[in-house]
N, C-alpha and C positions, 0 to 999 in steps of 0.2 A: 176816444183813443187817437194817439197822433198819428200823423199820414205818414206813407212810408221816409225812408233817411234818404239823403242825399245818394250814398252809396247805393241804396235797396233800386233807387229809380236808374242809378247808372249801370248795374245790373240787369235790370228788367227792359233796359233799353240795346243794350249787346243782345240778351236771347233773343227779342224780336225782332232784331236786323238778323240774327241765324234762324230766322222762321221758325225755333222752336215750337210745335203744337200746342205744349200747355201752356204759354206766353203771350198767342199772338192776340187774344182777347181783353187782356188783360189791361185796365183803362189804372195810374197808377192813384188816381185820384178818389177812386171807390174802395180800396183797400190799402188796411192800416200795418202799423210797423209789426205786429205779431203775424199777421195775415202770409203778409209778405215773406217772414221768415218760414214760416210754416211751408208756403207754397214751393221755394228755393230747396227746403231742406225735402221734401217730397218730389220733386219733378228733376234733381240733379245726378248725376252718381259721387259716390265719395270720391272724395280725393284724399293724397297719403299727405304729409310734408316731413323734412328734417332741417333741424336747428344744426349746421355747422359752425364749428370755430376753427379755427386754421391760422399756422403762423407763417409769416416770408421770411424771405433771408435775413431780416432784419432782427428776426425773432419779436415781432410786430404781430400782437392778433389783428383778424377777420372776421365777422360772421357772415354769415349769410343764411336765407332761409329757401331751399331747393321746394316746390310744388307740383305733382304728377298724379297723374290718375294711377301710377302702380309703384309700387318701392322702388322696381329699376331703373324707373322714368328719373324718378328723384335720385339714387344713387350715378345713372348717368349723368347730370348734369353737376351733381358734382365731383365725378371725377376728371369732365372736363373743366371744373373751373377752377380745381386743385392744378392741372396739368398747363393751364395757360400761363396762371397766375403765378406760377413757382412757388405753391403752399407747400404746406406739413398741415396733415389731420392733428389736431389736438387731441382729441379723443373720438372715442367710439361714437357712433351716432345711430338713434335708434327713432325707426320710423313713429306718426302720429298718424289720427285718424280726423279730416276735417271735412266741412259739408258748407251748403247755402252761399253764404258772402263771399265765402273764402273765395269760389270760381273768379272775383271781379281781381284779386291779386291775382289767381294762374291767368288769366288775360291778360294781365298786366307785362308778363311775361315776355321776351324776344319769341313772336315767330317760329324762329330758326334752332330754337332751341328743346323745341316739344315735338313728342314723336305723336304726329298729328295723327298716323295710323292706330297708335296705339289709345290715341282720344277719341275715333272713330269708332272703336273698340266698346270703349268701357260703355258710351252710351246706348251700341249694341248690346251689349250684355244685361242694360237697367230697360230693354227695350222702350226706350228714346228711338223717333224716330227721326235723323236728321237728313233733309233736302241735300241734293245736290245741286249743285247752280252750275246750266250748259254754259261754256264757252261759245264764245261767238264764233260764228264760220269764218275759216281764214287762220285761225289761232296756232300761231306756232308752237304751243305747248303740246306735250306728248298726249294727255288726259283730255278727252273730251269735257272733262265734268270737275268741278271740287266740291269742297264741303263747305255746306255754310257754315262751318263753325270756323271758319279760318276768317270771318266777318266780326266775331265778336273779340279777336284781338285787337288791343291797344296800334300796333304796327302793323294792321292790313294795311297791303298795298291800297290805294285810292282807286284804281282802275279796276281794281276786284269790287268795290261797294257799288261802283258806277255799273257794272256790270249787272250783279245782282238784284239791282234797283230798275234798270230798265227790264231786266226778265221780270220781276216780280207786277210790275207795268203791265208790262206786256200778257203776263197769265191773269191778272185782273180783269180784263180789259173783254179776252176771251171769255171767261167767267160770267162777265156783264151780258153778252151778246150769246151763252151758250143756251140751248132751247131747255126749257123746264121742264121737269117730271110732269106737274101737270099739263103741258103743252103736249106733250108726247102722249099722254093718256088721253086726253079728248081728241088727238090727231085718229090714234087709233081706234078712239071708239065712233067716229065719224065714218072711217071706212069699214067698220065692219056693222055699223047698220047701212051702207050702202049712199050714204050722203055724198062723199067726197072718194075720191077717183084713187088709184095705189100710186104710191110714188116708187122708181125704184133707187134700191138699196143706196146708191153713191151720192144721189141727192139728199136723200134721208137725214143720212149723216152729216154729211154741209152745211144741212138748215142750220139757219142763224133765228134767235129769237126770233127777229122781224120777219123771217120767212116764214116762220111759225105763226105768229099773230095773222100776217095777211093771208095764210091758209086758212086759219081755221075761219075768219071772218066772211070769208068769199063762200064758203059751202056750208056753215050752219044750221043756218035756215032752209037749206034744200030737205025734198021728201026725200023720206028713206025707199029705197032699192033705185034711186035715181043711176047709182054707177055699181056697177060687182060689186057684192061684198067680199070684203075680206077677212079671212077667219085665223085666227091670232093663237096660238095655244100658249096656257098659262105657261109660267116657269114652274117647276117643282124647289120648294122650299128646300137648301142642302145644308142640313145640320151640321155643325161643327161635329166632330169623334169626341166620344166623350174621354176622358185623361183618366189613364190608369193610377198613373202615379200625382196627382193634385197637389202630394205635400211635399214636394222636390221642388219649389223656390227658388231664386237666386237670390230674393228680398230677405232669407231667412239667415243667410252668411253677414246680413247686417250684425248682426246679437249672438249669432252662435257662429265655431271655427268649422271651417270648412273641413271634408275626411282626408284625412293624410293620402299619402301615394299608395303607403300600403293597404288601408281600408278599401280604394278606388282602384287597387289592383284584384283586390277580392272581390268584389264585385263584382268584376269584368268576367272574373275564372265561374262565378256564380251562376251569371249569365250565361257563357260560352255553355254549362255544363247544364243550365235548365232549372235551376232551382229557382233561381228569382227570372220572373218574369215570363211568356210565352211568347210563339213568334209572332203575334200580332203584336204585342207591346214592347217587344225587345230595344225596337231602334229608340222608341220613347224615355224607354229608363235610359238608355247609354247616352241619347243626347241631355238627359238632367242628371247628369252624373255629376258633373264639376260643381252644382249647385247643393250636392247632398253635406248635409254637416257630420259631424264626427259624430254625434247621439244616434241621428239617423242610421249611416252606416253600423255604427255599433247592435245596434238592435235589429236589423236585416242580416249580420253576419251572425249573429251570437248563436240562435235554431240550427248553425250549420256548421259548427268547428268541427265537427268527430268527422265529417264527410270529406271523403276524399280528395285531395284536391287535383285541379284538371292538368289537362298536360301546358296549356299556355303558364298557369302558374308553377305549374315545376320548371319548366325552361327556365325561366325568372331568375327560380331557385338556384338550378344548375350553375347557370353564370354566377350567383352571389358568393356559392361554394366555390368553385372552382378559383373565382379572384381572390377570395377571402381565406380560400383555404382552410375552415373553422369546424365543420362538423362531416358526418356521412353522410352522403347522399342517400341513402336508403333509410335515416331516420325521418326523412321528409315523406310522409304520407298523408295526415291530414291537411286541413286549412289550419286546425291550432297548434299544429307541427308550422307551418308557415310563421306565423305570427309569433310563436316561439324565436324563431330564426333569427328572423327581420329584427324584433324587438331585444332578444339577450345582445347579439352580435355585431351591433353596429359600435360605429369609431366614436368616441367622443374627443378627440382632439381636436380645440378652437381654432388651432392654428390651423391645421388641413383643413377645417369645413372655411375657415378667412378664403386660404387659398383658392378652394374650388369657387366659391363663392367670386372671386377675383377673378378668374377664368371661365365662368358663366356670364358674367356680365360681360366681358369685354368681345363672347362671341366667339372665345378661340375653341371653347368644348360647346356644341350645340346639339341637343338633344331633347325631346319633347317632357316638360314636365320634368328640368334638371332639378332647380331648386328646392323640389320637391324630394327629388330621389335622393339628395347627398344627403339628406337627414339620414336614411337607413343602411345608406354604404360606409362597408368595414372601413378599419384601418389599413390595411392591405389593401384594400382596392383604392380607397384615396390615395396613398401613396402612388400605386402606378399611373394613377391619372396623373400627377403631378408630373413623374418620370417620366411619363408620356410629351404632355404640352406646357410642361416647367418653362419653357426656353421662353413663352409670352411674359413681357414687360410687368411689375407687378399691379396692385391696383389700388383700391383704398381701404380696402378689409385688411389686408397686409402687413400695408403700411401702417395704419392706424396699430395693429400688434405690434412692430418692432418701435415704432415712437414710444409706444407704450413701456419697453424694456431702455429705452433708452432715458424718459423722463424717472424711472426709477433708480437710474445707476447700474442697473444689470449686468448691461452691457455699452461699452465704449461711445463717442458719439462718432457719426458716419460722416462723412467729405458730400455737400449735396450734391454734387456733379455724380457720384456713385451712389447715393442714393435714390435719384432719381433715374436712374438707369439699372436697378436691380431688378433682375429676373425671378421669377417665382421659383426656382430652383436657389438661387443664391439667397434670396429672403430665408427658405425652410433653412439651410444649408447656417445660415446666421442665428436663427431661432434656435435648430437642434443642437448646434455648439454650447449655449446658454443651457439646455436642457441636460447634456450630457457632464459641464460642467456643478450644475447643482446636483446631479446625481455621484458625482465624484467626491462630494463634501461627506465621508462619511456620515451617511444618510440615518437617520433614527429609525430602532427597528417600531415596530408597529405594539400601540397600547394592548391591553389584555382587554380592556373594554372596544376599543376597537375590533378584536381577533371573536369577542361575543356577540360583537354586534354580526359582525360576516355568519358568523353560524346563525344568528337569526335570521340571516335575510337567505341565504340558503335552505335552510327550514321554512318559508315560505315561496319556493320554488323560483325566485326569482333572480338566484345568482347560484354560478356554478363555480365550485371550488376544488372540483376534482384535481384540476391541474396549477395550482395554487400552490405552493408550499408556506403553509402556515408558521414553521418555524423561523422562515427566513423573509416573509414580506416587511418590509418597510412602513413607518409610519405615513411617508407622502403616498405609497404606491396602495396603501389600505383605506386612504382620504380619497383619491379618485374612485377606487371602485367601491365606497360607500356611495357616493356623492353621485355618478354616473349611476348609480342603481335606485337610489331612491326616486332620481329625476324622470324614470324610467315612466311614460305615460300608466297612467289609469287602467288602461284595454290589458296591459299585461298580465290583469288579474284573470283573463279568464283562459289564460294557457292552459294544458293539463296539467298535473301531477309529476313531478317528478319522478325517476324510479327510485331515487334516495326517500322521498316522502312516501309513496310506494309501501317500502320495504317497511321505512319507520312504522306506519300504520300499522302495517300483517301484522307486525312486534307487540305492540300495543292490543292487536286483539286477540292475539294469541297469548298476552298474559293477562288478559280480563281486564284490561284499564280501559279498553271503550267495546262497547257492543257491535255487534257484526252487521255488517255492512251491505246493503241490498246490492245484487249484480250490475242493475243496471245503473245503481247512485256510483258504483265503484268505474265502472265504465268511462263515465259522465266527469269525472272525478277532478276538478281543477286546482291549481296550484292555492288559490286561496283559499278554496276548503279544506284542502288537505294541512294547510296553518291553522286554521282557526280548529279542525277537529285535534292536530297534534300538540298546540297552545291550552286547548282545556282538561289536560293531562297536568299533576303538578309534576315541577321540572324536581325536586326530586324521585320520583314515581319513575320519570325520564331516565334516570342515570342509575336507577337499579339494573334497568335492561340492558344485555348484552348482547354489541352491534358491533361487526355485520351477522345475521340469522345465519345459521347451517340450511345446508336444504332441506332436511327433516323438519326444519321448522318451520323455510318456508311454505311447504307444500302442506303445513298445520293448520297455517295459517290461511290458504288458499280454503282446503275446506273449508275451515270455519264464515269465510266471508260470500262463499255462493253457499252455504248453508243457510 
């Protein structure tokens, strides 16, 4: 096999001047180019990157290729290299996932341009354990300390290697001179058969190898009880705690998506209220919380929809109502009442989630776990965040959307001195004109296949059309809410039942097209079974029955199914 590349050595020469641990052994002449790769892709954390293109005043492309340990590492540097340069996003740009080599280009990197905090981080997170290297006394720097990873940039300053290299000197050197395990064991087994004399404690520690050797040489040979003995107690052996939860990972978000906001806010209500976990293992799960994937979470919440949900998770709730203005507070009782919520009633408007997405990154809305949370907030509540912090400059999510209507002919082309100066209130303010303009084209009403599709996807509880009027939607406004419904995650299968699917049911078993239904399956009763039992009905069988039930029939039907 060939020896490692050019690149793989000039790699493996940056980790070892950052003292990486799994590096510093590592001779480049004993292992070959797969070895290599192997070792890189195993001992790194990932990194993100994005392909930008961008045009100047000139209407001249750019590309460029932004590298970061997190998407908003890479989305911040290229919104500042949009903002220096006086670009335009060409198009959208969507992150990649990259490992091994690739670190020898994010090294390559300015410096000044990576949030070194945030690389401090990630190899936190892959538990990497990176050195810090002391300043020397005197140093006018705020930090006693940096990271040695600020060593394996292209453009360390010179006086930081120098630095690093005499400390690493200088702890060798200690190293060399410090007294051995075995030195220390025969010191003490010398004094406690009574050979050699006690030293006390502050010399002890001082010893230098050499004061060691000439100890132990000087009294070896003496008879034992010649000086006190000294009697020594073992250490007791302290076993690690053994891990409740072993298969909570961060290595596991390699291959599978990590649990949404929502998933990891049920959790928490989980926790708080006692089902998952006890108070010895409580802090255990909540600190491998961020590390749980969505299957995982999925199958620790599923045992527990019917159950109540706590009060931290109704506050949640409250606020999402109240912003959102969308449902009664009082139909929120369970957790699959939660997850109903959260999942039917969120916004799908790209342009709001561009917006907030613009307004998280640049810092102006700061809140724990934002990027996160704007997936499941309404339309309503993203609009008043806007109303709220609109007056910030806009960003490149935005931008890259009005470029987008402007490369179409949509909409007009903009003066870049205003466009570069548009606020996220004037961008939406330019977007919703377009919006309400194509809504003014007398708009097509909505197909008949369309209008049966909506009744199917309501018949499987996953959209609600009570407040819909079907005679008058529209073909575009019956294309979003197919479209937004279908994209609707996976997990929404195990909501409850509707009361429409409910009703339809009793119907059905009340006129003998399905057998009667055990109390606690009826209970239990989720929106997707409630399709698949009301689907194996044929759909004429369906339209003989006469909906909605009287009470007499619902209460028919009641008997018949705790019967």
């Amino acid at each position: 096999m060939a020896h490692m590349t050019e690149n793989q050595v000039r790699l493996l020469h940056k980790l070892q001047l950052a003292d990486l641990p799994a590096f510093r052994d590592i001779n480049p002449v004993t292992i070959n180019q797969d070895e290599a790769a192997e070792l890189f892709k195993n001992n790194l954390p990932m990194l993100e990157y994005i392909n930008a293109v961008a045009q100047n005043e000139d209407r001249e492309f750019m590309e460029h290729r932004f590298i970061g340990v997190t998407e908003n590492n890479c989305k911040e540097q290229l919104r500042q290299w949009l903002d220096k340069e006086n670009l335009t996003l060409f198009q959208p740009v969507n992150p990649y996932f990259g490992n091994g080599e690739m670190w020898l280009e994010y090294f390559a990197q300015p410096m000044k341009s990576v949030n070194l905090r945030a690389l401090e981080d990630a190899f936190k997170r892959w538990e990497i354990n990176v050195p810090k290297v002391p300043l020397p006394p005197g140093s006018n720097e705020r930090r006693k300390t940096f990271s040695a990873l600020e060593l394996a940039f292209d453009d360390c300053p010179e006086e930081r290697i120098e630095i690093a290299v005499a400390n690493r000197k200088e702890q060798q050197e200690k190293e060399f001179n410090r007294v051995t395990p075995e030195q220390r064991a025969m010191i003490k087994a010398l004094q406690g058969s009574g050979k050699a004399p006690k030293i006390d404690r502050e010399t002890y520690l001082a010893m230098t190898r050499q004061d060691a050797d000439k100890y132990i040489k000087e009294y070896e040979n003496n008879p034992e009880n010649s000086f006190e003995s000294v009697t020594y107690k073992g250490k007791r052996e302290i076993t690690p705690p053994e891990e409740a939860f072993p298969q909570f990972k961060k290595i596991n978000l390699l291959s599978h998506p990590q649990a949404d906001y929502l998933q990891r806010s049920i959790l928490r209500d989980l926790v708080a209220e006692g089902h998952i976990a006890d108070r010895t293992t409580q802090e255990e799960f909540l600190s491998k919380l961020e590390y749980i994937t969505s299957d995982q979470a999925k199958e620790l919440i599923e045992p527990h929809l019917q159950k109540a949900a706590g009060l931290g998770l109704l506050d949640q709730c409250r606020s999402y109502i109240e912003n959102g203005q969308i449902v009664n507070p009082k139909e929120i009782k369970t957790i699959a009442d939660v997850q109903r919520l959260y999942q039917i009633h969120r916004g799908f408007n790209q342009e709001l989630k561009a917006a907030l997405r613009d307004l998280l990154e640049a810092g102006v809305i700061q809140t724990e776990d934002g990027f996160a949370k704007i997936k499941f907030t309404t339309e309503a509540q993203d609009e008043a965040l806007i109303m709220k912090f609109g007056d910030a400059p806009i960003g490149p999510n935005l931008r890259s959307k009005i470029f987008e209507l402007i490369e179409e002919a949509k909409i007009g082309t903009l003066e870049d001195e205003h466009f570069k100066s548009l606020s996220v209130k004037q961008a939406m303010e330019i977007i919703s004109t377009h919006s309400n303009l194509e809504r003014s084209r007398r708009p097509s009403p909505a197909t008949e296949k369309q209008k049966e599709l909506l009744l199917k996807l309501e018949q499987r509880g996953v959209l609600d059309l009570s407040k819909i009027n079907m005679d008058k939607i529209t073909f575009q406004a019956a294309h979003q809410l197919i479209e937004q419904t279908i994209n609707t995650p996976a997990e929404q299968q195990n909501i409850p039942a509707t009361a429409k699917q409910r009703n339809f049911i009793k119907a059905l078993v009340s006129g003998g097209l399905l057998p009667a239904i055990p109390y606690k399956d009826w209970l239990n009763l989720t929106a997707n079974q409630a399709s698949q039992m009301i689907s194996s009905v044929p759909e004429e069988k369906r339209q003989s029955l006469k909906l909605p039930e009287t009470r007499e029939t619902q209460n028919r039907s009641k008997e018949t199914i705790e019967r």
